[in-house]
PLY file of the C-alpha trace (Angstrom):
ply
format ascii 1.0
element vertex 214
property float x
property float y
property float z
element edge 213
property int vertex1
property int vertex2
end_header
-53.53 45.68 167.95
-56.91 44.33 167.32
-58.36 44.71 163.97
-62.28 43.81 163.40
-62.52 42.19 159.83
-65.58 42.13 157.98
-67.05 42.49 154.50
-70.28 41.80 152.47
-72.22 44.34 154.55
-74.56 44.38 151.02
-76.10 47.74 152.43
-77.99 46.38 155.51
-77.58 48.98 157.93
-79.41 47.21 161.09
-76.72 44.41 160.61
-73.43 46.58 160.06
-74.96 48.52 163.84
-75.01 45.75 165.20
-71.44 44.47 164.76
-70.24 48.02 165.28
-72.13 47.80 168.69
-70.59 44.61 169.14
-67.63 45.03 168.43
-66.77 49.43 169.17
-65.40 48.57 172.80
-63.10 45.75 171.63
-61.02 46.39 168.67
-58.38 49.65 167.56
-59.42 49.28 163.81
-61.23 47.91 161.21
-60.76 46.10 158.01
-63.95 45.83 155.06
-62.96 43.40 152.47
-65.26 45.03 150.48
-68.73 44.47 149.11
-70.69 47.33 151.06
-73.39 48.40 148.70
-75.72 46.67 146.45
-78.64 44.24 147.65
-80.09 46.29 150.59
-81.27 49.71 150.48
-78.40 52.04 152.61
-76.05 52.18 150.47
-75.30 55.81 151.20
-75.51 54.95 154.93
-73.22 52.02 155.25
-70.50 53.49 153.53
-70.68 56.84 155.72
-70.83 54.37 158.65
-67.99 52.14 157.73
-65.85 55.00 157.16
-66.14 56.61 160.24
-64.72 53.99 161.76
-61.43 53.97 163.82
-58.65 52.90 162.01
-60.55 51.98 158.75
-59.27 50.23 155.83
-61.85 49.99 153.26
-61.01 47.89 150.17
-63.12 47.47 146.76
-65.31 44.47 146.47
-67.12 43.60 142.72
-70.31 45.28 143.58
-68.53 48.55 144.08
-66.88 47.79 140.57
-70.75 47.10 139.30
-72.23 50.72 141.35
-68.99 52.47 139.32
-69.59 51.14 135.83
-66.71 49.50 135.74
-67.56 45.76 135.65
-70.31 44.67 133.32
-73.41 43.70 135.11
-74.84 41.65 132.17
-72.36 38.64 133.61
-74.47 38.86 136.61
-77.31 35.97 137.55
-80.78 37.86 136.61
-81.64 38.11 140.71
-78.23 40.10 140.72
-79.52 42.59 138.16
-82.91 43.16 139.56
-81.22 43.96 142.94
-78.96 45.87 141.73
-81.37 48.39 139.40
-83.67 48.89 142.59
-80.81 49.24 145.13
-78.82 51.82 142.56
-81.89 54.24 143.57
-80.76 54.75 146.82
-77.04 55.63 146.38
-75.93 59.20 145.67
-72.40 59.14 146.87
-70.39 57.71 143.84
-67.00 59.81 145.61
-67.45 57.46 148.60
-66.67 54.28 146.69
-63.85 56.22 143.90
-60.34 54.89 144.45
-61.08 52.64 146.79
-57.59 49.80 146.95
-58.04 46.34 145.65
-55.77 44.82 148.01
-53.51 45.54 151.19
-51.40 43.54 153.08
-51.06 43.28 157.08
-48.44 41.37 158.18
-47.97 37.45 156.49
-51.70 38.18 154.96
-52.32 39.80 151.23
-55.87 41.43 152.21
-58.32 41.32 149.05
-62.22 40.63 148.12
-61.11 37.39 146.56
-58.34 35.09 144.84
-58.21 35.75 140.97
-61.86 36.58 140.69
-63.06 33.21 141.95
-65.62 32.16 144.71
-63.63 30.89 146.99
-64.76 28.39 149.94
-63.69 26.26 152.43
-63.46 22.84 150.50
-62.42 24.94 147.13
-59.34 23.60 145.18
-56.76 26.61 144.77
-53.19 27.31 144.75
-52.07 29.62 146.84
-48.18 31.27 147.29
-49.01 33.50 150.48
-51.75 33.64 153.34
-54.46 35.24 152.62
-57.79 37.12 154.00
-60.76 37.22 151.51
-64.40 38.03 151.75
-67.05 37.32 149.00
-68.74 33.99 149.34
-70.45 35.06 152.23
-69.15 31.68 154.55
-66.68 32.08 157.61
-64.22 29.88 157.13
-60.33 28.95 157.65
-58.41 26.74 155.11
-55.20 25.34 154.54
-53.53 24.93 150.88
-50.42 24.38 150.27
-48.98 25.48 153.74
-50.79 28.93 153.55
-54.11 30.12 154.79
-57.37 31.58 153.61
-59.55 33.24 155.88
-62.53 34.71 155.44
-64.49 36.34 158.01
-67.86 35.66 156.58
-71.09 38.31 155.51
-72.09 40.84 157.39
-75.35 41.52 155.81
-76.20 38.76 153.83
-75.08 35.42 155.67
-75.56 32.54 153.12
-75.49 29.81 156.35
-78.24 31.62 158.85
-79.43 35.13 157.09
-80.26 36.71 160.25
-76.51 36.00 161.82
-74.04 38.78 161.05
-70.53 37.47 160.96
-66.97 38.38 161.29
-63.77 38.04 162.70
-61.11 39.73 164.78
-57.72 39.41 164.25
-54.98 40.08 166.98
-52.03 41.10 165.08
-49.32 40.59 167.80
-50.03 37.02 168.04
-51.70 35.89 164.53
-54.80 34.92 166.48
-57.65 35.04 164.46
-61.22 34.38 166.05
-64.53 34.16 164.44
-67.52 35.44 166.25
-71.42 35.62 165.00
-74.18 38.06 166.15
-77.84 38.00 165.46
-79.87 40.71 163.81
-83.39 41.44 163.31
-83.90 40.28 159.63
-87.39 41.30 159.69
-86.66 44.47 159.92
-84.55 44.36 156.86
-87.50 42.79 155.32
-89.50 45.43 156.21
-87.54 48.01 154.39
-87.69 46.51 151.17
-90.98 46.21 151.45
-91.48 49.51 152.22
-88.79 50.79 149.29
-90.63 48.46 146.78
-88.46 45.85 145.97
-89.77 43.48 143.62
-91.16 39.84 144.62
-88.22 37.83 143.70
-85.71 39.99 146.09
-87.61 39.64 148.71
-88.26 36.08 148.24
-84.72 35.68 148.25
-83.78 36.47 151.71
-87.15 35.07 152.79
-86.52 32.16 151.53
-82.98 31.50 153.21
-82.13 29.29 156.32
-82.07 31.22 160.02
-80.56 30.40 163.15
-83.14 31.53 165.03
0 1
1 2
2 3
3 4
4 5
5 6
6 7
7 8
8 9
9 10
10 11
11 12
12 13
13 14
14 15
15 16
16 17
17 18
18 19
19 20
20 21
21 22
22 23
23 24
24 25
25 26
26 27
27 28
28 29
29 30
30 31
31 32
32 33
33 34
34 35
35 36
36 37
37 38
38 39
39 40
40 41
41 42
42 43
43 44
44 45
45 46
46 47
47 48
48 49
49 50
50 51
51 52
52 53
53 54
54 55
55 56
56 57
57 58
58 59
59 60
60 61
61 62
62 63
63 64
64 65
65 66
66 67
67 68
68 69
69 70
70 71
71 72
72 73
73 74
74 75
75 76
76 77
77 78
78 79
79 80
80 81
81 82
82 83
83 84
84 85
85 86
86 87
87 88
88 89
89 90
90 91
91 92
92 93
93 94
94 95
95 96
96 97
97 98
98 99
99 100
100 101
101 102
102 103
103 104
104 105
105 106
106 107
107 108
108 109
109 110
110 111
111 112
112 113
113 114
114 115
115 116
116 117
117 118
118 119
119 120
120 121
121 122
122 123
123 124
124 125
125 126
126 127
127 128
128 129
129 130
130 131
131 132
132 133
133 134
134 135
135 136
136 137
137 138
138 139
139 140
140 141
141 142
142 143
143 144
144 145
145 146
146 147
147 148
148 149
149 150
150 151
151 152
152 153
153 154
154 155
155 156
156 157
157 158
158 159
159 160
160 161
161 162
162 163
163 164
164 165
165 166
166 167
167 168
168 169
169 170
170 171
171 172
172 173
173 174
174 175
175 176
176 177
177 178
178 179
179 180
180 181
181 182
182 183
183 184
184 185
185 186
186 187
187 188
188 189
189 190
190 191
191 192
192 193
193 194
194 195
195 196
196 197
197 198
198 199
199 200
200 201
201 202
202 203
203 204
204 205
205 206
206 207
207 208
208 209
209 210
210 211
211 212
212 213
């Protein structure tokens, strides 16, 4: 079976199409390690989106936590909080993101949003008793530690390398084989909408601001 894994969509609905067009032909299932809403304005659209999907498994990421009360924004960087007040406008589907798992596990790898709460990258120092698959720091990477591995298939919708690359990964299940692939998306368009919706001057200076590929 092949299984397309993603996460950090961060409700940008012209990136998630276009690694569903890239990707619809190729795989049996999907994985979202979480982190669909918040950020961009579709919330409501992503997650309809996502869980059409064939063979979907979608698990919780911290920003669903923060849309369902549950984890206290006021730990979040100021930027984090203005996003998040003007992207909470546009979601109205609360039952779409209830009960949502934390973690799964598919063969030798516990699938989860990340290790103990941490930002975990490529070059971070962590102890690890199993292989794992992680999302949440928005960089596509594959590390060793301690014999195990972490992969994470990178950001869908907010790429902190190139912004207007969408990336993720798809794993082949019989065989282990995991391969990382990238796609380009029209960022300005993005922009657009939050321009559009309203968003304040320092969101939209912060994806205008970051590095693209093309």
């Amino acid at each position: 079976m092949r299984i397309a894994l993603f996460s950090d969509v961060h409700a940008n609905l012209i990136a998630l199409e276009k690694f569903i067009s890239a990707t619809r032909d190729r795989v049996d299932a999907y994985l979202c390690l979480g982190d669909v809403v918040n950020y961009g304005p579709w919330n409501d659209e992503c997650l309809q989106t996502i869980l059409g999907l064939p063979g979907i498994v979608l698990l919780e990421g911290n920003h669903e936590r923060l849309f369902r009360g549950v984890e206290n924004l006021s730990h979040e960087l100021p930027l984090v909080q203005d996003f998040f007040y003007h992207s909470r406008r546009f979601f109205s589907r609360p039952d779409l993101i209830a009960g949502l798992a934390a973690e799964i596990r598919m063969g030798t790898f516990l699938c989860t949003h990340t290790i103990g709460g941490r930002s975990i990258y490529a070059d971070t120092a962590v102890e690890i008793d199993r292989d794992y698959m992680i999302g949440h720091t928005h960089h596509q990477f594959t590390a060793q530690r301690s014999g195990f591995r972490i992969v994470n298939p990178g950001s869908i919708g907010q790429n902190r390398k190139w912004i207007d690359m969408a990336d993720y990964a798809i794993f082949e299940t019989e065989t282990g084989q995991i391969d990382f692939h990238s796609i380009p998306y029209d960022i300005d368009l993005f922009l657009a909408e939050l321009r559009q919706r309203g968003y304040p001057r320092q969101c939209l200076a912060y994806y205008e601001g970051k590095s693209r590929f093309r």
